[in-house]
MARPAKE-192160 format. One line per 3 residues: number of its first residue (from 1); for each residue x, y, z of N, C-alpha, C. Coordinates in pm, whole numbers, padded with zeros to 5 digits. Each point is the difference from the previous one (the first is absolute). Layout:
// MARPAKE-192160
NUM = X Y Z X Y Z X Y Z; ... $
END
This chain:
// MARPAKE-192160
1 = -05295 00786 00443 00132 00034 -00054 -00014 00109 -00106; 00103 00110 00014 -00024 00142 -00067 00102 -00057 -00113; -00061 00008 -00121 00099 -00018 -00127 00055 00165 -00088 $
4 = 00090 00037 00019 00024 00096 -00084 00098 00003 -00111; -00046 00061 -00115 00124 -00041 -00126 00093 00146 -00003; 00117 -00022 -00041 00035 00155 -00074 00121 -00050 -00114 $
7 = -00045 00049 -00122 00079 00020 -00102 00147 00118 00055; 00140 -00110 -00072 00083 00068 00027 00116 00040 -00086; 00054 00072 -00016 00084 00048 -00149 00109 -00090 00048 $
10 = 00074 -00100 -00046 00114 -00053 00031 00120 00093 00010; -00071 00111 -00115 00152 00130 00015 00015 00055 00119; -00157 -00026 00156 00069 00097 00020 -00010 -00092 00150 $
13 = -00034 -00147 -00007 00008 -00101 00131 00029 -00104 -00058; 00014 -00086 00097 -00004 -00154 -00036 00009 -00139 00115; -00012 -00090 -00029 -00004 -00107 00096 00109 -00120 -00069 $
16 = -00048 -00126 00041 00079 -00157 00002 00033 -00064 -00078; -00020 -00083 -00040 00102 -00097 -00094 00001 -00016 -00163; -00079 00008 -00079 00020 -00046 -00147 -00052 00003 -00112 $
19 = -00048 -00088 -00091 -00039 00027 -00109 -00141 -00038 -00044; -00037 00039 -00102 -00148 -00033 -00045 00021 -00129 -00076; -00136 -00065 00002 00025 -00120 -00108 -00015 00054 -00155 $
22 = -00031 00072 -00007 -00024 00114 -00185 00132 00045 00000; 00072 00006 00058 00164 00007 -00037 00109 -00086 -00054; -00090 -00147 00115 00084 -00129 -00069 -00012 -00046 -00107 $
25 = -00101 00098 -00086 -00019 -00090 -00129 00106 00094 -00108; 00047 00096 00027 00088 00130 -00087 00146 -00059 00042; -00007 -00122 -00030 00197 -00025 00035 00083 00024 -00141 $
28 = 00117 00073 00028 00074 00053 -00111 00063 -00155 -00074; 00014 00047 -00118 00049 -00108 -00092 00132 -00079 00081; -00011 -00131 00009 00090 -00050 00093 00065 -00168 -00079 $
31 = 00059 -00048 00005 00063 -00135 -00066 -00072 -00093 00105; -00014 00016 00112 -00064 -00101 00079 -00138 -00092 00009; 00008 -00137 -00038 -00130 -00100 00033 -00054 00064 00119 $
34 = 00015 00010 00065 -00023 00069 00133 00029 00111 00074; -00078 00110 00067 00096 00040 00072 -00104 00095 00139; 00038 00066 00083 -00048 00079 00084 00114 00115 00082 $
37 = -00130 00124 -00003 00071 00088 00098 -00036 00007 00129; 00008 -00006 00099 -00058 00064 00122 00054 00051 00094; -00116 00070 00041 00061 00129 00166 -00143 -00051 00044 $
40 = 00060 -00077 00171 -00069 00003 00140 -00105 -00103 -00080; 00027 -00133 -00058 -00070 -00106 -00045 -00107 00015 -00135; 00018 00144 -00030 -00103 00037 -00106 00066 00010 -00150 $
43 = 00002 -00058 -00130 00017 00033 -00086 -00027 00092 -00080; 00148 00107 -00048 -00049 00079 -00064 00011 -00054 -00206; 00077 -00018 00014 00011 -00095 -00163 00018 -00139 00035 $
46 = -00107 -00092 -00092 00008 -00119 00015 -00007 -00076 -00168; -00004 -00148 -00015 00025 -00038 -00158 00000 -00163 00076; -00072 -00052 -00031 -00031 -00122 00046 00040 -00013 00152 $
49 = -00026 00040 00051 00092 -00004 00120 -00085 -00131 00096; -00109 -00042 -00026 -00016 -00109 00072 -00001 -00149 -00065; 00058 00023 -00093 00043 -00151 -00052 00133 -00077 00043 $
52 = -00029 -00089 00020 00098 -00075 00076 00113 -00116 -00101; 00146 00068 -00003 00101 -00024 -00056 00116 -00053 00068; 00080 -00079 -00068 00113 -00031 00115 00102 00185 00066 $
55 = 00089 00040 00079 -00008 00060 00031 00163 00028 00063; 00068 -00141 -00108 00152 -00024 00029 00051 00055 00160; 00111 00076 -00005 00072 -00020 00116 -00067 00122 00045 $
58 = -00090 00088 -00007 -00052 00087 00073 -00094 -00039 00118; -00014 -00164 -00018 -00038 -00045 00123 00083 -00020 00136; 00178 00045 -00041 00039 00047 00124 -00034 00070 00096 $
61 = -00072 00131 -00060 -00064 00086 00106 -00104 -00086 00099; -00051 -00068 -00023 -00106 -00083 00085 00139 -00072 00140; 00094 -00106 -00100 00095 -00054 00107 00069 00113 00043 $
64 = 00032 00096 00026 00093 00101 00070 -00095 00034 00124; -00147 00048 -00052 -00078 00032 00141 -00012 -00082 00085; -00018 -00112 -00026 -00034 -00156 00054 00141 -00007 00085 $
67 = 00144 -00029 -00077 00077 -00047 00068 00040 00159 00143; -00032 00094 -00050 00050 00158 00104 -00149 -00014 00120; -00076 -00067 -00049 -00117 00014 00111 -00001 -00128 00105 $
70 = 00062 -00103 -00085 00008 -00126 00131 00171 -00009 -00013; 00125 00052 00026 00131 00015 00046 00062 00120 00032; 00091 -00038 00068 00053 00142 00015 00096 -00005 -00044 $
73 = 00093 00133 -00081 00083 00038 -00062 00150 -00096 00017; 00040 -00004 00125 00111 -00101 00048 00027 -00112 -00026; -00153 -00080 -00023 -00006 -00147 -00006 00105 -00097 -00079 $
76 = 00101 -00073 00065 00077 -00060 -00108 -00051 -00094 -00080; 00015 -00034 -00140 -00064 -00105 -00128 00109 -00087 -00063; -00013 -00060 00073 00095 -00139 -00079 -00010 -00043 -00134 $
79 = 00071 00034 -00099 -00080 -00012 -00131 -00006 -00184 -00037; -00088 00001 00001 -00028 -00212 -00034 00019 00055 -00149; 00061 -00131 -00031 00062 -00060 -00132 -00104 -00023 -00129 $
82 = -00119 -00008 00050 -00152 00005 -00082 -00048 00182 -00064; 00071 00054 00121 00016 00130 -00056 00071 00076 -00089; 00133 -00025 -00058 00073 -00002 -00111 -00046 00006 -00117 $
85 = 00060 00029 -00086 00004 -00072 -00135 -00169 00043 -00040; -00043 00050 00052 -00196 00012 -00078 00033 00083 -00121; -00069 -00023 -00118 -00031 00063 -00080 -00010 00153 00000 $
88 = 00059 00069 -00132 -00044 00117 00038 00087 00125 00086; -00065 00132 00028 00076 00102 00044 00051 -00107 00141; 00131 00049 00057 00074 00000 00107 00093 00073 00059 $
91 = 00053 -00063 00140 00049 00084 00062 00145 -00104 00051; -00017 -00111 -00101 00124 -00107 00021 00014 -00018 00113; -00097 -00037 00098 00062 -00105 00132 00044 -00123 -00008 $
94 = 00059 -00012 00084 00122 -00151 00038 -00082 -00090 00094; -00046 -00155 00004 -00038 -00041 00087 00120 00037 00138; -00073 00015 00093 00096 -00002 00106 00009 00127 00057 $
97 = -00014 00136 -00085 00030 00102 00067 -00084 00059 00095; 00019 00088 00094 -00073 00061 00078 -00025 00177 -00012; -00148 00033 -00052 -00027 00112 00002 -00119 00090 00049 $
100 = 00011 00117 00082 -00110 00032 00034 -00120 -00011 -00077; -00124 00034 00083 -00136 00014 -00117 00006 00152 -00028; 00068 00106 00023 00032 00080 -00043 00073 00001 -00123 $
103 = 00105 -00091 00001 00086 -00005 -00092 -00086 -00065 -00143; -00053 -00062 00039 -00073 -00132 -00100 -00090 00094 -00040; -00098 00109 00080 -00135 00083 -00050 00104 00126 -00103 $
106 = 00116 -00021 00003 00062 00118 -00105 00042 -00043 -00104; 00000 -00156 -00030 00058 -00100 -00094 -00159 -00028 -00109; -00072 00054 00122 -00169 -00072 -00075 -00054 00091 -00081 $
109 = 00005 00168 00073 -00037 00111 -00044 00052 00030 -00114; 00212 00023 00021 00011 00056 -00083 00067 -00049 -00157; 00026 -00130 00038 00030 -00052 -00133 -00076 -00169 00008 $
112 = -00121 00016 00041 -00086 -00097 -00033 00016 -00116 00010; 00086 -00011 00109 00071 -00183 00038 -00101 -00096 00076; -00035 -00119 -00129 -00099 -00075 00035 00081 -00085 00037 $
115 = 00122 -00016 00053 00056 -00090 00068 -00015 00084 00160; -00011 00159 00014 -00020 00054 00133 -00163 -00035 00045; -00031 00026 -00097 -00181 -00032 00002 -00052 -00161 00075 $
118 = 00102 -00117 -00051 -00032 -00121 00070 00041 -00017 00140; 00167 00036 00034 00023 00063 00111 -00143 00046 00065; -00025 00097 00001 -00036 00053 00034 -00145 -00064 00067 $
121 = -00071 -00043 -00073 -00120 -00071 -00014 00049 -00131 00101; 00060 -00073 00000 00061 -00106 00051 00021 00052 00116; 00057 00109 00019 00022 00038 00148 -00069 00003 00136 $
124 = -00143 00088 -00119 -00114 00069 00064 -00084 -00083 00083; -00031 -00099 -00115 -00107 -00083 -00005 00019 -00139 00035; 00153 -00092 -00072 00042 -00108 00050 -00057 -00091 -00125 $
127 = -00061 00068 -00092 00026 -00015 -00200 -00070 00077 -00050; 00048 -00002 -00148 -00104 00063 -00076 -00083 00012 -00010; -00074 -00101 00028 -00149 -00074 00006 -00072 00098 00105 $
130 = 00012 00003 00114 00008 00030 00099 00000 00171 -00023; 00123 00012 00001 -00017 00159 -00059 -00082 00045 -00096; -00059 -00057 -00095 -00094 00056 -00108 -00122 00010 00072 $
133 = -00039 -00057 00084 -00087 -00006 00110 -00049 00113 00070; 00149 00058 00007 -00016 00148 00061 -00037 00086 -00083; 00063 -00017 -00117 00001 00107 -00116 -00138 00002 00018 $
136 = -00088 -00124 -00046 -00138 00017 -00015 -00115 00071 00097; 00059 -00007 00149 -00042 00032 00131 -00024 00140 -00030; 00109 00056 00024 00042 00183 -00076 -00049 -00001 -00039 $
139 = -00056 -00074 -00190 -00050 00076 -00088 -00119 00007 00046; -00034 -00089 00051 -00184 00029 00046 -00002 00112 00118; 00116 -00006 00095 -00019 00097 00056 -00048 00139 -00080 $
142 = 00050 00053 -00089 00017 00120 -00069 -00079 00006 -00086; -00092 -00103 -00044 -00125 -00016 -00099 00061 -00012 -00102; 00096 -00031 -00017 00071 -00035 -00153 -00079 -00157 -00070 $
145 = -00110 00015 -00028 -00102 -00110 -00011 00045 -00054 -00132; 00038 00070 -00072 00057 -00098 -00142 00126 -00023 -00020; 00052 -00074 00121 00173 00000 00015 00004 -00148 00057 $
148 = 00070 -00031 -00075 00055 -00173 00087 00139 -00002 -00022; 00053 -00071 00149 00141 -00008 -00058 00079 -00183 00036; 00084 00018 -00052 00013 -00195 00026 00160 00021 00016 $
151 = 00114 00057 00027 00090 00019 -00023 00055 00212 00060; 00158 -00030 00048 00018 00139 00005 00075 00110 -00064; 00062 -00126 -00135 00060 00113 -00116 -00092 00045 -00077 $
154 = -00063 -00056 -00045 -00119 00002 -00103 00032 -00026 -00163; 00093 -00146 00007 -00021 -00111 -00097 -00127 -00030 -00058; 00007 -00046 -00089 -00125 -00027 -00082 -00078 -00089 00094 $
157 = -00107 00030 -00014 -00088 -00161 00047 -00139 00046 -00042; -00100 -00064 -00029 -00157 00067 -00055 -00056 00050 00144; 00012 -00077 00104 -00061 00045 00115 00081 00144 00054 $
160 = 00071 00079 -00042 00088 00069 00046 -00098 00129 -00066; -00011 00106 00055 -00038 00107 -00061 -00098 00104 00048; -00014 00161 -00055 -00024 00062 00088 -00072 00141 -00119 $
163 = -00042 00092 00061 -00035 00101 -00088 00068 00146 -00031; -00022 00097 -00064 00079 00095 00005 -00066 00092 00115; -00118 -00045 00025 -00057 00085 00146 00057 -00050 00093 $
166 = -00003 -00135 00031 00037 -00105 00092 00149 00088 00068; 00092 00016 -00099 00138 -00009 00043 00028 00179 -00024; -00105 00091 -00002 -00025 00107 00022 00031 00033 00140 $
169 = -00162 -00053 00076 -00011 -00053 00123 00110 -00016 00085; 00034 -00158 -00019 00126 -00009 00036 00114 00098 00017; 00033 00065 -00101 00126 00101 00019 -00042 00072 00080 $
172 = -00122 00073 -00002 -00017 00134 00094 -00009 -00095 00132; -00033 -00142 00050 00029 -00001 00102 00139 -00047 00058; 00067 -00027 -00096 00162 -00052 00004 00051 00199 00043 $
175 = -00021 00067 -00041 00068 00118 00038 -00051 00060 00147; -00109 -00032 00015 00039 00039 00146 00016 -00073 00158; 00136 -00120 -00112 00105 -00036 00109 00101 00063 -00023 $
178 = 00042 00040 00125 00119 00081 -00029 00154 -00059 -00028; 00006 -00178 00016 00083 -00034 -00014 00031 -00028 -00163; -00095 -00030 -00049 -00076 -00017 -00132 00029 00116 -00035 $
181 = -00025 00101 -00006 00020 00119 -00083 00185 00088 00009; 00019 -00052 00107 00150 00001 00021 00102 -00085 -00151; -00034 -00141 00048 00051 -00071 -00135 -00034 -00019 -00074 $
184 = -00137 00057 -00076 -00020 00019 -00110 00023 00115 -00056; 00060 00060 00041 00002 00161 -00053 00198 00011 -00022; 00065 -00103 00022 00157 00011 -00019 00027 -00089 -00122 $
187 = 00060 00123 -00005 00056 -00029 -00188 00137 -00114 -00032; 00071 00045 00105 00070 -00123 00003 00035 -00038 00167; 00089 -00099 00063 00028 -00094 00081 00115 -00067 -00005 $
190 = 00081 -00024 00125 00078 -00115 -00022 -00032 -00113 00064; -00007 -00160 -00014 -00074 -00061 00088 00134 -00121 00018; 00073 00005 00100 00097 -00130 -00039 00103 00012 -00084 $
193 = 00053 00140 00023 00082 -00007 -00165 -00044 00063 -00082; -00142 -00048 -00056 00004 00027 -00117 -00127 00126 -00059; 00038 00067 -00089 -00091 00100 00006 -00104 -00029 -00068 $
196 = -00109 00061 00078 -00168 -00058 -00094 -00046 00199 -00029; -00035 -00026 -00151 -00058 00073 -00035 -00127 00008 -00078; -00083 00124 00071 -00147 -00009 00013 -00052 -00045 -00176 $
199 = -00047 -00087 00004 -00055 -00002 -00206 -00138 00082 -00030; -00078 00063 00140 -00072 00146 -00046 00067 00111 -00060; 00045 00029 -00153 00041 00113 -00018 -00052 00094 00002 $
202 = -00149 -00019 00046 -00097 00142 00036 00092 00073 00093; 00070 -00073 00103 00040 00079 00137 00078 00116 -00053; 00095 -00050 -00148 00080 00140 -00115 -00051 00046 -00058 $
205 = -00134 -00037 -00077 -00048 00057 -00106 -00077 00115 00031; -00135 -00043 00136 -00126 00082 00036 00054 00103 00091; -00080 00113 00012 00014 00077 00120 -00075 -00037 00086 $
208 = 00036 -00003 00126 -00094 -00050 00106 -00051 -00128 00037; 00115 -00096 -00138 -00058 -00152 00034 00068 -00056 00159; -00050 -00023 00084 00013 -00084 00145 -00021 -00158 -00037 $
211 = 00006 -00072 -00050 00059 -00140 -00017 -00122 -00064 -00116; 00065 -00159 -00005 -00133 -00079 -00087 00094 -00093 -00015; -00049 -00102 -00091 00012 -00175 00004 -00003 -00016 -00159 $
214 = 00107 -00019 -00056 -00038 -00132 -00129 -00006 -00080 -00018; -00036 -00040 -00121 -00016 -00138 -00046 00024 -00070 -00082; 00013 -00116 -00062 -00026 -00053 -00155 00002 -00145 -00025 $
217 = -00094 -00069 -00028 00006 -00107 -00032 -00048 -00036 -00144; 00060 -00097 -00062 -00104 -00001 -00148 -00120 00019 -00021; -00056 -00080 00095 -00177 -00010 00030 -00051 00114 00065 $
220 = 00089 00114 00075 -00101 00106 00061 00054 00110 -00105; 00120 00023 -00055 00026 00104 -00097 00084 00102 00134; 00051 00113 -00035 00061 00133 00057 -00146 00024 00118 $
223 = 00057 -00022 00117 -00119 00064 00130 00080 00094 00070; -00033 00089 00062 00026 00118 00087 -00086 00065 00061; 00045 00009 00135 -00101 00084 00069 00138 00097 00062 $
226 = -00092 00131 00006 00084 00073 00077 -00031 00124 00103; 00046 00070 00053 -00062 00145 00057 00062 00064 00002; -00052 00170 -00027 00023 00100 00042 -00055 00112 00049 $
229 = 00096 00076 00047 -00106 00113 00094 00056 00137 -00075; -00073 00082 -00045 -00010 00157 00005 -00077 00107 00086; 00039 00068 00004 -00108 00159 00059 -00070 -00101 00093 $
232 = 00050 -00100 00096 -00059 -00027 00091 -00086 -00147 00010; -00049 -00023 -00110 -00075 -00096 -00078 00077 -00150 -00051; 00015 -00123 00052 00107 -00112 -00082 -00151 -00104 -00018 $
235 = 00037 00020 -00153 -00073 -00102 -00021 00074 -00182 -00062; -00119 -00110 -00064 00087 -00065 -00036 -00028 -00043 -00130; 00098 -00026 -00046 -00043 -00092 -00132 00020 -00130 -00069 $
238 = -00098 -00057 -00023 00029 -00137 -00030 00011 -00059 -00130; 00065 -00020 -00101 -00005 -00068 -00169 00027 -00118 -00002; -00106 -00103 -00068 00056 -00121 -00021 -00021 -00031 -00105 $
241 = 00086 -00067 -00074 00032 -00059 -00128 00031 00130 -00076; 00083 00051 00008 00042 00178 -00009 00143 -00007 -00086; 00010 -00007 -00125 00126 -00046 -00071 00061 00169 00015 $
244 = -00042 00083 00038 00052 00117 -00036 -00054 00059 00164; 00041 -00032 00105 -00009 00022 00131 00020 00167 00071; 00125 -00038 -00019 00050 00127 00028 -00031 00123 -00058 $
247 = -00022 00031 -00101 -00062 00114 -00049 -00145 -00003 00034; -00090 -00095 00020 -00145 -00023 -00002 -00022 00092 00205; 00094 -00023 00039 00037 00038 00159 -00011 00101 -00006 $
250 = 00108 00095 -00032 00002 00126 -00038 -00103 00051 -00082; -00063 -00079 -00081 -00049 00141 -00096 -00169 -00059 00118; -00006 -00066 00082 -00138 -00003 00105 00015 00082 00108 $
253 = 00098 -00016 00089 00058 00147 00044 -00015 00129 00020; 00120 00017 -00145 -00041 00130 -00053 -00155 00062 -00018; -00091 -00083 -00045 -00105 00027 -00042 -00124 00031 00123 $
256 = 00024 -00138 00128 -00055 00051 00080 00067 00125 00093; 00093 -00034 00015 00012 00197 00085 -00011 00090 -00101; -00028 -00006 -00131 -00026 00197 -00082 -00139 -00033 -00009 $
259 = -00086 -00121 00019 -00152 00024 00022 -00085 -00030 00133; 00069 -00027 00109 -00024 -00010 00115 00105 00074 00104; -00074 00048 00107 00062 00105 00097 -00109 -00043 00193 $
262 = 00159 00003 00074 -00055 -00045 00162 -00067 00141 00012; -00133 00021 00083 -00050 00034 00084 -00049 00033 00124; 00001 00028 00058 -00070 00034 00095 -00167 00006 00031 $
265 = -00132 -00048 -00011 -00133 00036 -00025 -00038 00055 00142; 00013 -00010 00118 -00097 -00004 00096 00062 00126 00092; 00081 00079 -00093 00089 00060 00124 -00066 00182 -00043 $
268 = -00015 00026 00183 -00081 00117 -00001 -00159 -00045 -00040; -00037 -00142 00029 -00158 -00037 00016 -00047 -00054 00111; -00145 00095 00055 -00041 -00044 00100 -00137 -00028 00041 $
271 = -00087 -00070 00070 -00108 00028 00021 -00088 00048 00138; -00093 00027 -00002 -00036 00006 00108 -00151 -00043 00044; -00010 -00064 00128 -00103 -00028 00038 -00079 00041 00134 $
274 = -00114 -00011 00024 -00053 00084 00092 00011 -00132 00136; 00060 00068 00124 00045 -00063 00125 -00102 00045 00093; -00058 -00057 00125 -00048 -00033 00057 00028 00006 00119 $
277 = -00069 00049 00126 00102 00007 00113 00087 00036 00010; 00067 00114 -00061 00134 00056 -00003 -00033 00141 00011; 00124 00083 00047 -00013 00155 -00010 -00012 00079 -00166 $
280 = 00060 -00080 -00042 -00015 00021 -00198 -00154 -00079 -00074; -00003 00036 -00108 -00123 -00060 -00046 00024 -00046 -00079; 00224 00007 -00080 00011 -00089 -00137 00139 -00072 00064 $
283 = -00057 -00137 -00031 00205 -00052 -00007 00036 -00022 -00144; 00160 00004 -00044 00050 00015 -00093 00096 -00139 -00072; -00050 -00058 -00091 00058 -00105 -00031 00085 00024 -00146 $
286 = 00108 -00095 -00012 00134 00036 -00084 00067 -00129 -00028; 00015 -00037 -00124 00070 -00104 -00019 00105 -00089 00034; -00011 -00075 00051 00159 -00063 00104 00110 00007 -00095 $
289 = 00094 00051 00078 00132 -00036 -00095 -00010 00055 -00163; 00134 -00016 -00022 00027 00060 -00116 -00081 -00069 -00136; -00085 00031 -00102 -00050 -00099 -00054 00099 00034 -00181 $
292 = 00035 -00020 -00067 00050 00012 -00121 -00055 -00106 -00127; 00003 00047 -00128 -00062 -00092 -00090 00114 00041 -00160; 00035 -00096 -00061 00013 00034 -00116 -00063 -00003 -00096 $
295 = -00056 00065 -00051 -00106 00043 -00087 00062 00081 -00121; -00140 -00028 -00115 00067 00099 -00108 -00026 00121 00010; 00090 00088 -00047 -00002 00138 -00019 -00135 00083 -00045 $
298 = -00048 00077 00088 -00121 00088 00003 -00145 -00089 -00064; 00023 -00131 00097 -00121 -00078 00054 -00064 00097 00094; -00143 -00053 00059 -00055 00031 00062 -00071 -00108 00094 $
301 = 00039 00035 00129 -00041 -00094 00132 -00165 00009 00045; -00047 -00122 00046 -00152 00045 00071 00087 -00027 00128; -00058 00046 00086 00045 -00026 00156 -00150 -00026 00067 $
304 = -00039 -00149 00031 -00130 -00009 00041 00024 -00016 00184; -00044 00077 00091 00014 00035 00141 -00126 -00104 00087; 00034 -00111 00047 -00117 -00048 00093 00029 00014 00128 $
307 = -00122 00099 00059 00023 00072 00155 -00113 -00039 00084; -00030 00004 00107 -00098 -00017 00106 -00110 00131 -00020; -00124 -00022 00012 -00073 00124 -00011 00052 00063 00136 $
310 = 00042 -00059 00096 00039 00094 00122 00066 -00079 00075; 00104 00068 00123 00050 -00106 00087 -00001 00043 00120; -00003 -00097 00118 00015 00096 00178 00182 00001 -00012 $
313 = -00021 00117 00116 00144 00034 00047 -00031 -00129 00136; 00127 -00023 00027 00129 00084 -00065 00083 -00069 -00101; 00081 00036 -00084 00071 -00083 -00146 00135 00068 00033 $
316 = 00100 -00124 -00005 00154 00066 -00006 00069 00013 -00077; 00052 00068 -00084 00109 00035 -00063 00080 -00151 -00085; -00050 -00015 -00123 00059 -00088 -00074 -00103 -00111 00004 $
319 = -00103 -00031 00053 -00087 -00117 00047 -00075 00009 -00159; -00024 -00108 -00021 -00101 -00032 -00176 -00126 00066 00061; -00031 00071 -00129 -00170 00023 00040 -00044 -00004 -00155 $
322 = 00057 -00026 -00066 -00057 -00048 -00189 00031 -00033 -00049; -00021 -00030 -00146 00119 -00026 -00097 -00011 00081 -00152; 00107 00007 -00050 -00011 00087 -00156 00043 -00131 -00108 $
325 = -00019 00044 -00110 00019 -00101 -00103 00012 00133 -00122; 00090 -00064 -00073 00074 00088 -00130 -00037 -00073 -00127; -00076 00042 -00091 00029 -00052 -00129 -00030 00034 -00102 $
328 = 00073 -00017 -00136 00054 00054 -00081 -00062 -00087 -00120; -00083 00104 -00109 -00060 -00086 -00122 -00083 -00097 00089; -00030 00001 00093 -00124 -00104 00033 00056 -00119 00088 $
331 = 00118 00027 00031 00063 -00125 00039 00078 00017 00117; -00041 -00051 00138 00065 00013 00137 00131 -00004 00015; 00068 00096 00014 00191 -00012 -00018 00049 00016 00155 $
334 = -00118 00009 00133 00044 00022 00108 -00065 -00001 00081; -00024 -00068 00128 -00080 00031 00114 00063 00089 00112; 00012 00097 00114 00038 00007 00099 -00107 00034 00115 $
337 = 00062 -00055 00110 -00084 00051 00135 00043 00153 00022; -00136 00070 00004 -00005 00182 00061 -00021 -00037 00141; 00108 00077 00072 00043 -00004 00163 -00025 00153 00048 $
340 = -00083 00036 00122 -00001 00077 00065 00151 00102 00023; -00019 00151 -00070 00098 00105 00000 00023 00023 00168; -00030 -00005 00101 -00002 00033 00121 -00062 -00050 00075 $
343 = 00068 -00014 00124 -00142 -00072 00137 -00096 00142 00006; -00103 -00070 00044 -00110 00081 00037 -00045 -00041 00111; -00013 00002 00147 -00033 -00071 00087 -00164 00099 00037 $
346 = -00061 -00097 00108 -00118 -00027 00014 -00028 00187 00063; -00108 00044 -00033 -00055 00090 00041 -00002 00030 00145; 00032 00089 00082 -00016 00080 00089 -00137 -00061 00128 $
349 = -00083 00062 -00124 -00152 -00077 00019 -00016 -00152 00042; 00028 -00082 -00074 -00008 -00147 -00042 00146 -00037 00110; 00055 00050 00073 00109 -00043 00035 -00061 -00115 00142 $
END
């Protein structure tokens, strides 16, 4: 295996996803016990972010994926009488009424109805119990390893709780459902009458904010997670125990897009290797697909290239023949497979 390195000016290429760990330690002055940034699972500012805190009603985002991944939008919900009356944000259901899980996932999102949340859970699962079950399923799905959940408003309980990476995670994978990013991103709703309006005031305040989840319980303090996208780039952010939230959002934000910028690394890079049995003596390999990274401003990339000392024809057009790896300050921010620029079929000779 042919290893080749090349130093690369970020000014003037670039590649994939994110941040250095020597970055997460420079987080701007923030009110938060906790908190995290990330783009494509990588933190760029972090502050305890793996300590595990209660995590109030921002554990909706967990029940919204859960209930949009096992129902479909139509489903009618009989609201049981156990569902009422819960403590806490609501969305005032009536035992007795009948409402979509559409209707109920816009009651949960946008004004935090832990009476939609039991609904809901009850629906899915056939109880709470039952449904927290799932929650937990997910979270391991997604490696959210310091997350437990026992419940789907996210009431107090000691077993209840999660991290500011944890529910990082989570959001970036809550956004790319599209039903999920649909109703979390509307500011207001009518559901039944009555109008629900979104309690993210990021969606007014930020430029570019695309949705997020609050919270508050005595025991977890002000929680928020939220996202947004600029110049191409949405990242997310997570604060917990954050008495001063909303500004702590913005001024993380702000801060990562004027010191971080999307890229491009791999574009206009190629290699070449010596072919075999063919009418040519080089085939030409090129990074699959588009690769992009957000990185800080006039960093510098290694791009390390692992190639075959040689290969027989014939090789077609897009087929893997290596792989590249990107990283930045010492630290792997990307792998991709290098795919053959053109078929080359078998020599004349050799035919």
């Amino acid at each position: 295996m042919l290893i080749i390195k090349r130093i690369i000016s970020l000014f003037a290429a670039a590649a994939l996803l994110t941040f250095t760990s020597a970055d997460a330690d420079n987080v701007p002055a923030v009110s938060a016990k906790c908190c995290a940034v990330m783009y494509h699972g990588r933190c760029l500012y972090e502050k305890n972010a793996d300590l595990r805190v209660p995590i109030a009603s921002t554990t909706k985002l967990m029940t919204a994926v859960v209930v949009i991944e096992n129902c479909d939008m139509d489903e009618i919900v009989t609201i049981d009488s156990e569902c009422c009356g819960i403590e806490g944000s609501s969305m005032y259901l009536e035992a007795g009424q009948e409402l979509t899980t559409e209707e109920l996932l816009k009651g949960l999102l946008l004004v935090s109805g832990n009476d939609a949340a039991a609904a809901l859970a009850k629906h899915t699962a056939g109880s709470v119990d039952a449904f927290a079950e799932l929650m937990n399923r997910k979270a391991a799905e997604l490696g959210m390893d310091d997350t437990h959940f026992t419940n789907p408003h996210g009431l107090n309980d000691p077993m209840h709780y999660s991290t500011a990476r944890d529910m990082a995670r989570l959001m970036e994978y809550c956004l790319q459902n599209s039903i999920f990013r649909e109703i979390n991103a509307l500011k207001s709703c009518t559901v039944n009458g009555l109008t629900l309006i979104n309690h993210n005031k990021l969606l007014l305040m930020c430029r570019g904010c695309t949705g997020g989840k609050t919270g508050f319980t005595e025991a977890a303090g002000r929680c928020l997670v939220s996202s947004c996208e600029r110049n191409g780039a949405e990242l997310v952010c997570v604060t917990l125990n954050d008495p001063d939230d909303w500004k702590d959002h913005l001024t993380l934000y702000d801060r990562a897009y004027s010191e971080y910028e999307l890229r491009n690394v791999t574009d206009g890079i190629r290699f070449s290797v010596p072919i075999i049995s063919a009418e040519t003596d080089r085939a030409y390999l090129i990074p699959e697909g588009s690769n992009t990274v957000f990185i800080k401003r006039g960093s510098e990339a290694k791009l390390t290239a692992r190639l075959p000392w040689f290969v027989f024809a014939p090789v077609q057009k897009g087929e893997a023949g290596g792989k590249a790896e990107i990283s930045v300050d010492g630290e792997q921010i990307g792998e991709y497979y290098l795919v053959y620029s053109d078929n080359i079929p078998l020599g004349k000779d050799n035919s």
